[in-house]
LUMLO-440923 format. One record per residue: residue number from 1; chain; z, y, x of N, C-alpha, C, CB in turn. Coordinates in steps of 0.02 Angstrom, whole numbers, plus 50000, padded with zeros to 5 digits. Glycine has a CB too. Layout:
! residues N
+-----+-------+-------+-------+-------+-------+-------+-------+-------+-------+-------+-------+-------+-------+
|  nr | kette |  n.pz |  n.py |  n.px | ca.pz | ca.py | ca.px |  c.pz |  c.py |  c.px | cb.pz | cb.py | cb.px |
+-----+-------+-------+-------+-------+-------+-------+-------+-------+-------+-------+-------+-------+-------+
| NUM |     A |     Z |     Y |     X |     Z |     Y |     X |     Z |     Y |     X |     Z |     Y |     X |
...
+-----+-------+-------+-------+-------+-------+-------+-------+-------+-------+-------+-------+-------+-------+
This chain:
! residues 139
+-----+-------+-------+-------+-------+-------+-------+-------+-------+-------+-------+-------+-------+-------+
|  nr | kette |  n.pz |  n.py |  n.px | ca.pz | ca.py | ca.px |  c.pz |  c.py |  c.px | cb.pz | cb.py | cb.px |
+-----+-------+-------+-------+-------+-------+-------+-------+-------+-------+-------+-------+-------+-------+
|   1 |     A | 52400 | 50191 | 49225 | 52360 | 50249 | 49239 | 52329 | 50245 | 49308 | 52402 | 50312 | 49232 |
|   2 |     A | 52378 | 50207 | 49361 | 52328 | 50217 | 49432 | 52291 | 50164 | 49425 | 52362 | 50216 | 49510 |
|   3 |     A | 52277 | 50108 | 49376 | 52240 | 50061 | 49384 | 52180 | 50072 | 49370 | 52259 | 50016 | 49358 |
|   4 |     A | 52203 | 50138 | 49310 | 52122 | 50155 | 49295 | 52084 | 50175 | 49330 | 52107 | 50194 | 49255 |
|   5 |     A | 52125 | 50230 | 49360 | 52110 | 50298 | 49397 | 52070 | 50244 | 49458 | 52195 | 50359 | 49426 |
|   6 |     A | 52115 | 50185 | 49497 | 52063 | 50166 | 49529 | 52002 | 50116 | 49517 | 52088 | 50153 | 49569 |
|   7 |     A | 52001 | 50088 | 49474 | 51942 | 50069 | 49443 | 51907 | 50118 | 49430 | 51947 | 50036 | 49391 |
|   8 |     A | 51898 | 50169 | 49391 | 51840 | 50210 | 49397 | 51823 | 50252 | 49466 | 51844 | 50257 | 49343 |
|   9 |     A | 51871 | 50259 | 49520 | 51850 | 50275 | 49580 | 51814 | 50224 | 49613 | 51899 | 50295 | 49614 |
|  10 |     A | 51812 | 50166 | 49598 | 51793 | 50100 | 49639 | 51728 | 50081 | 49607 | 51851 | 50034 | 49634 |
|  11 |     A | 51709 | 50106 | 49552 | 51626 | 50113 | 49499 | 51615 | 50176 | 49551 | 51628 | 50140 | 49380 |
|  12 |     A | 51625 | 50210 | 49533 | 51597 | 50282 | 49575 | 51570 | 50287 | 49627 | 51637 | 50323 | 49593 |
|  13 |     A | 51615 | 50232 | 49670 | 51617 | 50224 | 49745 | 51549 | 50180 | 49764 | 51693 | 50184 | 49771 |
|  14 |     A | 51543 | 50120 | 49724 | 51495 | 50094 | 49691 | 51426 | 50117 | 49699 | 51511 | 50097 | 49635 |
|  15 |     A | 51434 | 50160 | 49620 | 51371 | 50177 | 49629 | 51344 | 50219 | 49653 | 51350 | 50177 | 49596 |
|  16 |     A | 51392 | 50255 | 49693 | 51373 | 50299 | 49769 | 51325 | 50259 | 49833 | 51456 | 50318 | 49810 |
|  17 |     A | 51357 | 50213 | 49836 | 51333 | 50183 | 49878 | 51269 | 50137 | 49855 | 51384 | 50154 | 49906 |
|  18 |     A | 51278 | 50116 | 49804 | 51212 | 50102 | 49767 | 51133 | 50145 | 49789 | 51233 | 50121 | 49689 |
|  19 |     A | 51152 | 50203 | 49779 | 51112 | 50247 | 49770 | 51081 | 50264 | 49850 | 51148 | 50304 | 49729 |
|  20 |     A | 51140 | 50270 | 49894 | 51141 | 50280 | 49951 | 51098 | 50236 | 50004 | 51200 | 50280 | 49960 |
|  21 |     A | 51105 | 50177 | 49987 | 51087 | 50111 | 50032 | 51030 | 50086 | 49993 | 51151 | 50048 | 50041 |
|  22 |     A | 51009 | 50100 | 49922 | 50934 | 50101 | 49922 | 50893 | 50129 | 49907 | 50914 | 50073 | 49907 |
|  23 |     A | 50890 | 50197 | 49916 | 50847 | 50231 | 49942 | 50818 | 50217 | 50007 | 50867 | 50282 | 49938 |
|  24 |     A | 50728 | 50194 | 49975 | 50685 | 50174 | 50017 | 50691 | 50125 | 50010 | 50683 | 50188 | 50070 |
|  25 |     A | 50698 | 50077 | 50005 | 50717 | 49990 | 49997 | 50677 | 49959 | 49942 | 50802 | 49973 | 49977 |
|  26 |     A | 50670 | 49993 | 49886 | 50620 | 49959 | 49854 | 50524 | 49958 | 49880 | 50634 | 49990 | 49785 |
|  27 |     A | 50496 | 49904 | 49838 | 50423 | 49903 | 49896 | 50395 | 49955 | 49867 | 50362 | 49830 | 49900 |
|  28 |     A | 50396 | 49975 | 49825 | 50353 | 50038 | 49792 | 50344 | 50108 | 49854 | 50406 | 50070 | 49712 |
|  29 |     A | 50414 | 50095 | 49891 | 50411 | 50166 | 49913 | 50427 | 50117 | 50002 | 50486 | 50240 | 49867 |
|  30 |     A | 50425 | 50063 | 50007 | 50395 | 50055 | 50079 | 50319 | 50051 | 50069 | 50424 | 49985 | 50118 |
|  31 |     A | 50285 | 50030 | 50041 | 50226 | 50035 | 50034 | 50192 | 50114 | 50039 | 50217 | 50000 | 49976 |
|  32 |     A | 50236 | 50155 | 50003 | 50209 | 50220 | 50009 | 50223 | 50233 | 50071 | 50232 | 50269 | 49964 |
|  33 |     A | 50259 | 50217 | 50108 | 50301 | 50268 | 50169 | 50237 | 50214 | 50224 | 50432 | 50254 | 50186 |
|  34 |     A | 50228 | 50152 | 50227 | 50177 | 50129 | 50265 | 50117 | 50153 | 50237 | 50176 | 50060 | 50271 |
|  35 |     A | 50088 | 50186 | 50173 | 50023 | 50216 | 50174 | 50027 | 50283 | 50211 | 49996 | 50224 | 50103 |
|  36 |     A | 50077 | 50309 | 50207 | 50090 | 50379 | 50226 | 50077 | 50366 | 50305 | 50172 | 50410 | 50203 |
|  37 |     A | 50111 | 50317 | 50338 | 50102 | 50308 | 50403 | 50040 | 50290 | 50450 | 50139 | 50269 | 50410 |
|  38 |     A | 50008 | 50231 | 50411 | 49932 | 50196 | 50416 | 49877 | 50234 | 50392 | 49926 | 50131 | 50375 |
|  39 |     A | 49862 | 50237 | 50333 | 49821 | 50273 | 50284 | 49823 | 50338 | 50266 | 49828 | 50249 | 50234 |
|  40 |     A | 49848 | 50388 | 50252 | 49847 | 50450 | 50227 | 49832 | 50499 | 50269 | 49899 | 50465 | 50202 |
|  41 |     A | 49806 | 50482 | 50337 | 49788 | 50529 | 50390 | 49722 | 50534 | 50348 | 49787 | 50503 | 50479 |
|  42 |     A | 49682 | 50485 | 50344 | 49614 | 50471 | 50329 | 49579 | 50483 | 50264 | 49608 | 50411 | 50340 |
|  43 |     A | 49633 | 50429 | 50204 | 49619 | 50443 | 50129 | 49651 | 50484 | 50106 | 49626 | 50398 | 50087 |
|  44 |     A | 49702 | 50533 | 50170 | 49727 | 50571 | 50107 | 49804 | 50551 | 50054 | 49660 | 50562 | 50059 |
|  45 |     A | 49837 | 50595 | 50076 | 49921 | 50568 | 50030 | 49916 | 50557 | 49942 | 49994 | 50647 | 50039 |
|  46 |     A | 49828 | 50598 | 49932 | 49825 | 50586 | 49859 | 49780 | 50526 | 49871 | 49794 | 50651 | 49806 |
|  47 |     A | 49739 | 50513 | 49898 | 49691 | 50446 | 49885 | 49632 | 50451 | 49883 | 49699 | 50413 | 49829 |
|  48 |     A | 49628 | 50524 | 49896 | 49559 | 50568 | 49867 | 49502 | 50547 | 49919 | 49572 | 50664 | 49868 |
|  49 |     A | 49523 | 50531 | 49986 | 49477 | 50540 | 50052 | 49447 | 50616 | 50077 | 49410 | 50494 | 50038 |
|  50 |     A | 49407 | 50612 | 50104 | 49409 | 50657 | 50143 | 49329 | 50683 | 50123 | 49430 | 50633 | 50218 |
|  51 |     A | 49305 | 50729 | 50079 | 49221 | 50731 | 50070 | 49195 | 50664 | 50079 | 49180 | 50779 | 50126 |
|  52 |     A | 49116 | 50698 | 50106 | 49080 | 50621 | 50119 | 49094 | 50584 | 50166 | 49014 | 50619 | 50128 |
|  53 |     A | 49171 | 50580 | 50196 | 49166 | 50557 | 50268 | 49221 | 50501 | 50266 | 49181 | 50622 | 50328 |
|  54 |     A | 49259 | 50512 | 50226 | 49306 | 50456 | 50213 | 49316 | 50427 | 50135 | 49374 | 50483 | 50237 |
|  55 |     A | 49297 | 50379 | 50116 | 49300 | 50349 | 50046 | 49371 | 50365 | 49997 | 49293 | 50269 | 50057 |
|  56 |     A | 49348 | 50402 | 49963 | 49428 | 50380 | 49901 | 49465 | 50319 | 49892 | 49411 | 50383 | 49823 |
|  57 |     A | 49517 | 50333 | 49880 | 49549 | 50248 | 49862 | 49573 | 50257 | 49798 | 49620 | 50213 | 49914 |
|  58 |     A | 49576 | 50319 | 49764 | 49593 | 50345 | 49702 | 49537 | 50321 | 49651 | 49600 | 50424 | 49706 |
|  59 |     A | 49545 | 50294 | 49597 | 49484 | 50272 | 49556 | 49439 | 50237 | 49596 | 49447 | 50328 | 49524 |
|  60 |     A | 49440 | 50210 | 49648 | 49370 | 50175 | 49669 | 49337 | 50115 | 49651 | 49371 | 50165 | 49726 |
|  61 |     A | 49290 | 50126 | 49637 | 49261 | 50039 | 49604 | 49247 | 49992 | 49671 | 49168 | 50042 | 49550 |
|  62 |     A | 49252 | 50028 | 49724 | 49244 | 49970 | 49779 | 49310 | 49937 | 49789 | 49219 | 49998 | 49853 |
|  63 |     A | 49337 | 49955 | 49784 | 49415 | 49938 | 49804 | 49430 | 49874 | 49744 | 49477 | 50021 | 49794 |
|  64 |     A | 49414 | 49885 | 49687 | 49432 | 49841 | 49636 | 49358 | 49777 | 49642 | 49440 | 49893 | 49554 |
|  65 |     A | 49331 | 49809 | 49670 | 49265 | 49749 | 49668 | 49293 | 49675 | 49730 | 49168 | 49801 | 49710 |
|  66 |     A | 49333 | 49729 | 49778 | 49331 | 49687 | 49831 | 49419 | 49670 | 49864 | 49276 | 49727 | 49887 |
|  67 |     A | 49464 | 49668 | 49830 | 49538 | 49664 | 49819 | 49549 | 49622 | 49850 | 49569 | 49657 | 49760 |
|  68 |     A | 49508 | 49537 | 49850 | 49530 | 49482 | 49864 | 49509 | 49515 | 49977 | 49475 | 49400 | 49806 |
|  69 |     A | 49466 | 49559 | 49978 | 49450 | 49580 | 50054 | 49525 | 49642 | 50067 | 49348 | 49629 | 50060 |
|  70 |     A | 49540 | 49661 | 50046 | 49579 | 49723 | 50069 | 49610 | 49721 | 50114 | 49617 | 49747 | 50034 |
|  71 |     A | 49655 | 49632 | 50136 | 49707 | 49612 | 50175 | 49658 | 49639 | 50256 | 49732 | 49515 | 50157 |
|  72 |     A | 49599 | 49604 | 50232 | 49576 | 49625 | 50302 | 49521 | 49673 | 50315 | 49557 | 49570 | 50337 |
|  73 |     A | 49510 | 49711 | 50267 | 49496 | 49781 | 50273 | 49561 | 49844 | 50306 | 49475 | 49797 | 50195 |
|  74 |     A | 49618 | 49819 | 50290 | 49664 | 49868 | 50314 | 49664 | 49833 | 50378 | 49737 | 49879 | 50274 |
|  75 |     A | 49698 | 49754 | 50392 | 49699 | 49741 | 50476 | 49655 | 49749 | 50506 | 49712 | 49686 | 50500 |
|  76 |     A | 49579 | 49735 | 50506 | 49498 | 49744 | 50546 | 49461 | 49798 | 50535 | 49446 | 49691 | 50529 |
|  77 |     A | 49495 | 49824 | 50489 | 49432 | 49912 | 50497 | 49375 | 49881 | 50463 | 49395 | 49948 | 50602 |
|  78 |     A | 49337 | 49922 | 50459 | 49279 | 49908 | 50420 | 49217 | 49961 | 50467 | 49296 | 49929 | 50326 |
|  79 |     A | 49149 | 49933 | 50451 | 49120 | 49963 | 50474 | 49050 | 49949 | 50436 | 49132 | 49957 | 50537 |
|  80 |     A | 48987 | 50008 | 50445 | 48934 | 49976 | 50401 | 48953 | 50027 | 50324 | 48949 | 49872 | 50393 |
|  81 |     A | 48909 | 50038 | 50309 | 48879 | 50070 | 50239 | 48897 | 50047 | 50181 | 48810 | 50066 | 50232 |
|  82 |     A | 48930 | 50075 | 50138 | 49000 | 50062 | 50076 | 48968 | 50108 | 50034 | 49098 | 50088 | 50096 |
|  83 |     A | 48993 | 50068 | 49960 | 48980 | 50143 | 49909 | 49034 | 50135 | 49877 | 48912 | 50154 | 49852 |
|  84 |     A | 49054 | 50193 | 49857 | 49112 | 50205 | 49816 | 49091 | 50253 | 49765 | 49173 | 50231 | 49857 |
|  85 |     A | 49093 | 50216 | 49711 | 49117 | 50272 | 49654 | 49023 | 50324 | 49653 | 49214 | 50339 | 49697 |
|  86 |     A | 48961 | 50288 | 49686 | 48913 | 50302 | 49678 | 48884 | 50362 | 49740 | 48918 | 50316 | 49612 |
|  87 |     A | 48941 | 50350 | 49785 | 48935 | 50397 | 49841 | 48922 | 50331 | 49910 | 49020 | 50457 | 49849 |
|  88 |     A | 48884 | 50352 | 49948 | 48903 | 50326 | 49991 | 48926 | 50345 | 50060 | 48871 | 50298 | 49988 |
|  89 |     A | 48957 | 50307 | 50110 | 49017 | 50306 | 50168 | 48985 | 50289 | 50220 | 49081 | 50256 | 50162 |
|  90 |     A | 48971 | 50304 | 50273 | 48946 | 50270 | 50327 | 49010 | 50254 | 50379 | 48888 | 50315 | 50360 |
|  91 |     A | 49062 | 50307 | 50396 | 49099 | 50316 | 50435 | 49151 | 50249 | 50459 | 49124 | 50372 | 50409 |
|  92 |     A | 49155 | 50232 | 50501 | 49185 | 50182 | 50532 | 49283 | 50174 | 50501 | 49170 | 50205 | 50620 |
|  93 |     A | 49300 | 50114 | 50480 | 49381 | 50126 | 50469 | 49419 | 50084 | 50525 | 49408 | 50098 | 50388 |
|  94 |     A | 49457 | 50124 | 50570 | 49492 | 50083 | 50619 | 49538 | 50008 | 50602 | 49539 | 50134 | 50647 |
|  95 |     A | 49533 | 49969 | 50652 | 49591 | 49941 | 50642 | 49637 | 49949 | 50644 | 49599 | 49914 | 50656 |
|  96 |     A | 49701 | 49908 | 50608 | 49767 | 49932 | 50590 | 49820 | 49857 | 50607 | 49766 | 49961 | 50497 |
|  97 |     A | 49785 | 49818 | 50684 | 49798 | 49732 | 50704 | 49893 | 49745 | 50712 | 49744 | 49697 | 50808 |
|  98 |     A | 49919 | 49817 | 50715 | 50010 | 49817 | 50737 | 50021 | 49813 | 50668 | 50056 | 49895 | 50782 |
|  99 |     A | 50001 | 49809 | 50620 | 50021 | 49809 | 50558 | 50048 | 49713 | 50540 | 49947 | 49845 | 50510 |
| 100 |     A | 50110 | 49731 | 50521 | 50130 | 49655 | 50524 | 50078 | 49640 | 50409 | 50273 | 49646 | 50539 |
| 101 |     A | 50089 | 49542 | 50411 | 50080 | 49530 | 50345 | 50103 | 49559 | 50287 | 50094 | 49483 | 50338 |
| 102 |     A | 50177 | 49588 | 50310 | 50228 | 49611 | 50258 | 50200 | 49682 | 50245 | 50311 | 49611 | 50286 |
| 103 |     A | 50187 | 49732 | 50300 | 50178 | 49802 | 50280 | 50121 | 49776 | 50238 | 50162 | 49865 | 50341 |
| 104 |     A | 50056 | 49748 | 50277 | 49966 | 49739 | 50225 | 50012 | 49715 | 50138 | 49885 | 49626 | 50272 |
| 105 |     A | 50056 | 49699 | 50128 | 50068 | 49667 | 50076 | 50078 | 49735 | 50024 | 50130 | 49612 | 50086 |
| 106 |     A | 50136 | 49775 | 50066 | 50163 | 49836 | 50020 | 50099 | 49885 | 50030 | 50248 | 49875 | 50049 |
| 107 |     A | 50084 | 49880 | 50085 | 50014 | 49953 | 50090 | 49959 | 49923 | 50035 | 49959 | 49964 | 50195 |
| 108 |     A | 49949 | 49862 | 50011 | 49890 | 49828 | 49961 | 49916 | 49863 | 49884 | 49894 | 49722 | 49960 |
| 109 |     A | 49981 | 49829 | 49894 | 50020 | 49833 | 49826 | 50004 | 49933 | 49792 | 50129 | 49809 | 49852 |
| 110 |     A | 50031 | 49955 | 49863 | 50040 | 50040 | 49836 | 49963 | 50047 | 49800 | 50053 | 50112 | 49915 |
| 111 |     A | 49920 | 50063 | 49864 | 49857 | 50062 | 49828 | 49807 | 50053 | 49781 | 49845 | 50054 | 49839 |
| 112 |     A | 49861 | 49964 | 49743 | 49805 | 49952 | 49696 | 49859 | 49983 | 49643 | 49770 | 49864 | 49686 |
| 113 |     A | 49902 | 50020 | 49653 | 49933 | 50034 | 49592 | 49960 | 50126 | 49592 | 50002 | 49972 | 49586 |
| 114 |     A | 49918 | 50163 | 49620 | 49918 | 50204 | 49639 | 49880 | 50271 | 49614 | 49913 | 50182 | 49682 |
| 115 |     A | 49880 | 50327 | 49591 | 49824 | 50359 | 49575 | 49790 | 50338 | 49498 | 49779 | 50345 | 49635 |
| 116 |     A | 49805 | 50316 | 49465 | 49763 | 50273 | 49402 | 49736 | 50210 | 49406 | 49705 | 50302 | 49382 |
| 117 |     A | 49751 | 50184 | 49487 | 49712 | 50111 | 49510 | 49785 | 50079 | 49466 | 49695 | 50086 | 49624 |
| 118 |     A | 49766 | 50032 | 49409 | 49801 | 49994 | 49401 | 49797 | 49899 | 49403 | 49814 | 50024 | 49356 |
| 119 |     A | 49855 | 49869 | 49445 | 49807 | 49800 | 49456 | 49907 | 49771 | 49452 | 49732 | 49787 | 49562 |
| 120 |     A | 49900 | 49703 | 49433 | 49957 | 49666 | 49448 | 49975 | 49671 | 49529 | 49943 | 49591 | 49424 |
| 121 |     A | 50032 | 49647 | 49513 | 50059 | 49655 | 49605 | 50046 | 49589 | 49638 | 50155 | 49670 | 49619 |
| 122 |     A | 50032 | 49594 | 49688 | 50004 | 49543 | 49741 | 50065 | 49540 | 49764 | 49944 | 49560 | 49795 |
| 123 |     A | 50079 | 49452 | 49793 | 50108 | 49424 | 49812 | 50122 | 49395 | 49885 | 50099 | 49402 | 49778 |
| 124 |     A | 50166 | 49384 | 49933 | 50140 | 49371 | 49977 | 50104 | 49297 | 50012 | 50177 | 49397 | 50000 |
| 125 |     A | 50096 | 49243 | 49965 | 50069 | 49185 | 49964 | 50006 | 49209 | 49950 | 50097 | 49135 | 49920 |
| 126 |     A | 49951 | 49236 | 49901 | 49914 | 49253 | 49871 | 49878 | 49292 | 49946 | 49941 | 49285 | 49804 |
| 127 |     A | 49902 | 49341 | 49967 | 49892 | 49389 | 50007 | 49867 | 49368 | 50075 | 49946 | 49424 | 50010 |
| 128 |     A | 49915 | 49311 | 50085 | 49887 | 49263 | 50138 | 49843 | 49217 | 50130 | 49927 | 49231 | 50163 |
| 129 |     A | 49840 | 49189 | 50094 | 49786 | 49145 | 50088 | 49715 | 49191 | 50076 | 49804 | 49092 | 50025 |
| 130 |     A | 49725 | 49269 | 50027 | 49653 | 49326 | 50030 | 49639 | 49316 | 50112 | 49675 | 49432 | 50005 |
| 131 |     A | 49694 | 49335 | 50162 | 49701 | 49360 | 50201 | 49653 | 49291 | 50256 | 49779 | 49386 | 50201 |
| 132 |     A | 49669 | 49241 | 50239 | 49656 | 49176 | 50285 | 49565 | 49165 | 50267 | 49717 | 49094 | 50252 |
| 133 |     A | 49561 | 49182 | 50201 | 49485 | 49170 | 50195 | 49429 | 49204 | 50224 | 49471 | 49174 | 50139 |
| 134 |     A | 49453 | 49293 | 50223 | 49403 | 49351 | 50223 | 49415 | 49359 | 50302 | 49421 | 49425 | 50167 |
| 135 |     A | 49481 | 49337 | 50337 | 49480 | 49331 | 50394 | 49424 | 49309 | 50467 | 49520 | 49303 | 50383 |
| 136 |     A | 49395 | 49277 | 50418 | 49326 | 49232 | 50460 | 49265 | 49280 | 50451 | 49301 | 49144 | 50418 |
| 137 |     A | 49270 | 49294 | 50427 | 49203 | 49353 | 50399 | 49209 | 49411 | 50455 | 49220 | 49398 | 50305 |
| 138 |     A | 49286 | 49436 | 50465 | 49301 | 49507 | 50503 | 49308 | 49486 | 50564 | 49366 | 49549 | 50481 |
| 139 |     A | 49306 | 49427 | 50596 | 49330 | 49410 | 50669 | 49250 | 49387 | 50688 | 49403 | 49339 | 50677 |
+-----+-------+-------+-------+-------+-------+-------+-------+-------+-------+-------+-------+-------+-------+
């Protein structure tokens, strides 16, 4: 009887701590917690943007046109006349250069899978090498 008694205290204990130690740990929700941090001043915690002054990231056809750019649209800002979704953006997007490879990876990932944006998950080989090409363009 105490063998049981502690085996099922030692599952319990388990998956207490299970529960405990990862929360937040998966990328789904570092990615959210770095959009929340980077991004959501601007686009917004729904994705929506801000009127005509900040672009949606929710449904946007620019965003899916230009995926293989995003790595360095989030690190270099963007600047220059965008259309989204048949609207267009003039407004300048800061850079985000304290942002290490790993956050651009989960802040890419949230986004393209976010809101109805649905896209496979990017990788971080893939991400770097987006990241190494479009790089020359933004510098």
């Amino acid at each position: 009887m105490k063998s049981k008694l502690l085996l099922i205290s030692s599952i319990v204990v388990l998956i207490f701590l299970q529960l405990v130690l990862g929360c937040g740990n998966e990328p789904r929700d570092i990615g959210e917690l770095n959009y929340e941090t980077y991004c959501a001043n601007c686009h917004k915690k729904d994705g929506k943007g801000l009127a005509n002054l900040i672009p949606p990231l929710a449904g946007a056809d620019y965003l899916m046109e230009h995926i293989e750019e995003l790595p360095c649209i989030i690190y270099y800002g963007l600047e220059g006349e965008i259309v989204v979704n048949g609207r267009t953006f003039k407004q300048p997007m800061p850079a985000n250069k304290e942002l290490s490879s790993q956050q651009i990876m989960h802040i890419t990932n949230y986004i393209l899978n976010q809101w109805g944006n649905e896209h496979r998950k990017i990788y971080r080989q893939e991400l770097e090498q987006w990241f190494g090409e479009c790089s020359k363009e933004f510098e």
